[in-house]
N, C-alpha and C positions, 0 to 999 in steps of 0.2 A: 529404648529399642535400638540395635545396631542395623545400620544400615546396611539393605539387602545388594548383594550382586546382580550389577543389570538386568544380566540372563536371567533372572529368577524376580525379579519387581513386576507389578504391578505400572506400567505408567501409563497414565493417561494425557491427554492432549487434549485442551479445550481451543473450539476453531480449526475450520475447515477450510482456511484458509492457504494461499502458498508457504505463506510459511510455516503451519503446522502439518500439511499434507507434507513438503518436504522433509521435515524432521521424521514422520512417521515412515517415508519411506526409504530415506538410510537405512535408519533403524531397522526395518523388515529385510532388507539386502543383508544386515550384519548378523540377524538371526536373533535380533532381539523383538521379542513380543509389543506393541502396543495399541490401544483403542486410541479412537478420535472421536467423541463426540462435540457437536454441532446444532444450535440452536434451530437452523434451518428447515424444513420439512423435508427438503430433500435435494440433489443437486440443481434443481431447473425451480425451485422457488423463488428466485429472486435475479434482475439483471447485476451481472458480477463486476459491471465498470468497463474504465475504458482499455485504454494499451499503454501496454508496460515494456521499457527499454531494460531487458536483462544485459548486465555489462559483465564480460569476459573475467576481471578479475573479482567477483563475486557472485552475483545471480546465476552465474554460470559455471560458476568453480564447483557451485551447489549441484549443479543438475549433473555436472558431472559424477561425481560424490554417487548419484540418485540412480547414475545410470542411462541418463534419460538425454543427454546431449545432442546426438544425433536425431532423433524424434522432435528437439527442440526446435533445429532447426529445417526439420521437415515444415513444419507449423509459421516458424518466422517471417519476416519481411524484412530484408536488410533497407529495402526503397525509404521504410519508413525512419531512419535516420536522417533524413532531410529534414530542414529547420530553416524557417524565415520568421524573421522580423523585421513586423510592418510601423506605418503611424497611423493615426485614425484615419488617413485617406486612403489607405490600402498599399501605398506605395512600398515597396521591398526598401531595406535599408543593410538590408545583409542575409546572406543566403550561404546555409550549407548545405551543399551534395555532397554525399557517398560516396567513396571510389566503388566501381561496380564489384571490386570484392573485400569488402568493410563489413568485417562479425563481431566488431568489438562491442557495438551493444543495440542491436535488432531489435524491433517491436515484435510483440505477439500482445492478442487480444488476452485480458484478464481471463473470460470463462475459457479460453483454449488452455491457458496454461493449466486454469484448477483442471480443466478435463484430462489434460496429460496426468496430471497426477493423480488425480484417482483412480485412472485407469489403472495406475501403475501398482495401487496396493491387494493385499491380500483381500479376498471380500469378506463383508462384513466387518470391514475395520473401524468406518466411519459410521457410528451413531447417530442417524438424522433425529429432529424434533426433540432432541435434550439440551435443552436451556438450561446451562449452570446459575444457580439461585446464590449458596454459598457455601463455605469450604468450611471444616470442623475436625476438630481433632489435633492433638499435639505435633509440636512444630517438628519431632523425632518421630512421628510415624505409629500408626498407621495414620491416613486423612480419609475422612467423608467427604464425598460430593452431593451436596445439595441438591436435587433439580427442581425445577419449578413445576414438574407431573408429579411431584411427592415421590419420587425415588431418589433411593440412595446407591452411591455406589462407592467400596471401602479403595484406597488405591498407596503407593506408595510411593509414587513419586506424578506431581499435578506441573503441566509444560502450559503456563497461560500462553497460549498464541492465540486467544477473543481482542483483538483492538483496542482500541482509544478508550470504548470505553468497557474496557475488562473488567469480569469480577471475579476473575483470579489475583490479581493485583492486590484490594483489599490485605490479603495474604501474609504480604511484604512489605506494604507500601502504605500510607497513609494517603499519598498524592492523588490529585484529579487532575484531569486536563482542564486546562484555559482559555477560553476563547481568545484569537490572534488577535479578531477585529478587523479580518479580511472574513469576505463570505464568495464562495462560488455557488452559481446556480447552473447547471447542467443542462444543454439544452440536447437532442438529439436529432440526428437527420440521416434518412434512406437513400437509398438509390440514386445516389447524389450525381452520378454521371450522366442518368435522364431529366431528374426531378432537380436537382441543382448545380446545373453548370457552372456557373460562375461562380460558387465557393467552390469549387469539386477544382476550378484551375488555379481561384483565390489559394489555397491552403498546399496545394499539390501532394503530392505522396507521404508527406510525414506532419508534421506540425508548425504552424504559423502562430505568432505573438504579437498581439498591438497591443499599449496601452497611453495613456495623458497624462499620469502620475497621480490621477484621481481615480479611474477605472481602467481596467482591461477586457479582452476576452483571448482565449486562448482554444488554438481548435488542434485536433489532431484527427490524422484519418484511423480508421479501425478496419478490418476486413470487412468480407461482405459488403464494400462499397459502398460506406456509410462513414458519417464522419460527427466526432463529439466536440460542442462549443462548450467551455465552461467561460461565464459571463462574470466578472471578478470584480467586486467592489469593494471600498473601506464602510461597512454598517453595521451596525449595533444587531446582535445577535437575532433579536426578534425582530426585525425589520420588517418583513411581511406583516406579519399581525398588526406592527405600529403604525401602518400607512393604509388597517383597514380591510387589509385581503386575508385569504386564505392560500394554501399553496397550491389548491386546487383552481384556483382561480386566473387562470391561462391569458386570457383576454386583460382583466385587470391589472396585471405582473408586467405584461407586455407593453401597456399603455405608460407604466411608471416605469418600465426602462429605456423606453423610447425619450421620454423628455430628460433622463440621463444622461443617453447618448447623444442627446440633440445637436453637435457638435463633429459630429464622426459623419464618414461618408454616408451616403445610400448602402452604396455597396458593402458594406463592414457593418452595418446597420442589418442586412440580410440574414445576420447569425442570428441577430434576436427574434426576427420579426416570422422566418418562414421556416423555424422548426418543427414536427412532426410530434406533436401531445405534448403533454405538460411538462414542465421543468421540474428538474428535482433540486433542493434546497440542501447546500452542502457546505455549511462553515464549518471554519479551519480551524481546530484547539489544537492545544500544546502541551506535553507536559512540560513541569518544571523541572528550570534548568542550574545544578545538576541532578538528573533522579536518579537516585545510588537505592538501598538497601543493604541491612546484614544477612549473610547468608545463614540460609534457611533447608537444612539440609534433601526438603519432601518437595519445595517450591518453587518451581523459580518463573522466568519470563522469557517473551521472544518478541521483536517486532515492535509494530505502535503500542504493543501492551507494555513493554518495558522502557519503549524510547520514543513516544509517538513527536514529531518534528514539523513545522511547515514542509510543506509538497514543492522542495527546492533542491533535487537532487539526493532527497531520501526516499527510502519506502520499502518495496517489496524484494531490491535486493539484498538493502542490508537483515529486513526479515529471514531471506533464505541465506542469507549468511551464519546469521544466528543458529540455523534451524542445522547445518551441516556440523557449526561448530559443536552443538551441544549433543545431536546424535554419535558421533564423532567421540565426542567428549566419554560418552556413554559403552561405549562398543570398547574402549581401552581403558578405562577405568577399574578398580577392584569392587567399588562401592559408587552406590549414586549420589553419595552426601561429597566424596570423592571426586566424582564425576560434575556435578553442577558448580563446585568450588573451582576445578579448570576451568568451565565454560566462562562461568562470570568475572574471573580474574584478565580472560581476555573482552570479554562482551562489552563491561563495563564502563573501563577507561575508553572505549573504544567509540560509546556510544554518548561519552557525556563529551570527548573535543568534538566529533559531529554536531550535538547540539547546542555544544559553545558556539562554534564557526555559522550555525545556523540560525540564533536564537533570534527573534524579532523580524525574521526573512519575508514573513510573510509580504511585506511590505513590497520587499523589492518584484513581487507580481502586478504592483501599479507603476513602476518607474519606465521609463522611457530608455533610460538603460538596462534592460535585464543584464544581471549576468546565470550563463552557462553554467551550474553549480555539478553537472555533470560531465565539460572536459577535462581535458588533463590541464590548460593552465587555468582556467579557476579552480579546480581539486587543489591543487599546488599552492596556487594562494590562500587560500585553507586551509592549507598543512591536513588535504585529503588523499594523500598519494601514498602508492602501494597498497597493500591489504584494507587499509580505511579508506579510499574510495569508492564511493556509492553512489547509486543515482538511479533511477526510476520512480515511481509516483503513486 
């Protein structure tokens, strides 16, 4: 089969996430047709995380691209570029402020962003409640999509942006992700200016990092005057199970991180102990480093489904990076076999020195010295600078 002109394909986007809401909505600005389906039930099915640092030379290059710039920063908080780190006694050891006009990479909350962006497409673009099952059909086209409600749907060209653990990927790829051997557990907390003072001036407008080189916790504030602890350990994947709990099990969880932290202040102890409902259980896999494929003229990937990386200055921007370059890609292209061959010939090398420069990082979320994998001089010692710097979570 010869591969169809943009204008005239089929594509479909699995994941409804930023970065395939981003892709889709180039795409729509340039007059090119495509669906999104979405395992979800619908946009408010599920809490979408926490805050995300879009930076100027990518996450944002992207909204631009999308149109959506100015609205971005209607929504943003430049405050929340503030950053301390602490030691287990809460003492600051280094603090950055914001000049009061710093846009180079603003927080905004995860569900504000997807909200931006769906608001931004044509309706009915995004297919709620279709779980992709699996893909079929010749690697030249046309492909079936699976779903797991027994429908099928015929397409021409499949954009995986499903995450870590994609089954778009399958497709292309042999690969699974790995667990690091770091695990975060997620703790949440409200009205933190009445109900919790003392982290609400512990943590101040942006994000705070302690750790001993055996444990950490890392908080960051979120809108709505709430603020998210993720609690970060080195444990064996099943950990909960293996000490007898359940994840439901709120009180029991608490009692075994307490004699963890036994060693940390009172007060830094406070993240664990007077959070608001259960903790959510969040370890950190990898893919392997480097995951290439051959191209695939119907197939390709975007995000943690093509590069998923420890949460050390990657993530949602270089997703919407991906997501501009491959729309992008598509809108001047003649053909989409054409068009995915540019995208990947940049995407690629692009995302395997990222996850050279990153591979084993997880670590460095227990150390005592973090480093910043989101400024310019660690970007640089990286060999992160210009168009390959990235950073958000």
């Amino acid at each position: 089969m010869n591969s169809p002109e943009p204008a005239r394909a089929r594509i479909s986007i699995i994941g409804a996430g930023p970065g395939g809401l981003t892709c889709a909505r180039i795409l729509q600005q340039r007059g090119i047709a495509v669906t999104v389906y979405d395992r979800d039930r619908g946009p408010d099915a599920r809490d979408q995380g926490g805050t995300l640092d879009l930076h100027a030379d990518n996450g944002q290059l992207a909204l631009r691209e999308a149109g959506l710039l100015d609205e971005f920063f209607e929504l943003a908080r430049p405050e929340g570029q503030e950053m301390r780190r602490m030691d287990p006694t809460g003492t600051i050891k280094s603090h950055e402020v914001p000049a009061a006009d710093e846009l180079f990479k603003p927080e905004i909350d995860r569900g504000q962003l997807r909200n931006l962006l769906l608001d931004s497409l044509q309706p009915g673009t995004v297919h709620w409640g279709r779980a992709l099952d699996t893909i079929s059909g010749p690697d030249d086209g046309p492909r079936q999509l699976h779903f797991t409600d027994g429908t099928t749907i015929q397409t021409d060209l499949v954009i995986g942006a499903d995450g870590a653990f994609s089954r778009v990927r399958p497709a292309v790829s042999p690969a699974v992700p790995e667990y690091t051997g770091v695990s975060f557990l997620e703790a949440w907390f409200s009205d933190v200016e009445n109900r919790h003072p003392d982290m609400a001036e512990l943590v101040g407008q942006g994000s705070a990092h302690a750790a001993d080189g055996e444990r950490g916790l890392f908080a960051q504030r979120n809108s709505g005057n709430r603020i998210r602890v993720y609690i970060i350990q080195r444990v064996p994947v099943d950990w909960i199970s293996m000490s007898g709990l359940t994840a439901e099990d709120t009180d029991g969880i608490r009692a075994l991180l307490l004699g963890e932290y036994a060693r940390w202040s009172p007060r830094m102890r406070r993240m664990i102990t007077e959070n608001d409902g259960p903790y959510v259980n969040r370890p950190i896999f990898a893919l392997p480093v480097p995951h290439t494929w051959e191209h695939n003229p119907t197939v390709t990937l975007l995000g943690d489904a093509a590069h998923l990386m420890p949460p050390l200055g990657v993530g949602v921007n270089l997703a919407m990076l991906d997501a501009g370059e491959i729309a992008l890609a598509l809108a001047n292209a003649a053909t989409v076999a054409d068009a995915i061959r540019t995208y990947e010939k940049t995407m690629l090398p692009r995302s395997t020195e990222t996850a050279k420069a990153l591979e084993g990082g997880a670590e460095h979320l227990l150390s005592t010295d973090v480093p910043d994998f989101g400024s310019d001089d660690d970007a640089r010692r990286q060999g992160l600078t210009g168009s390959s710097a990235v950073a958000g979570r």
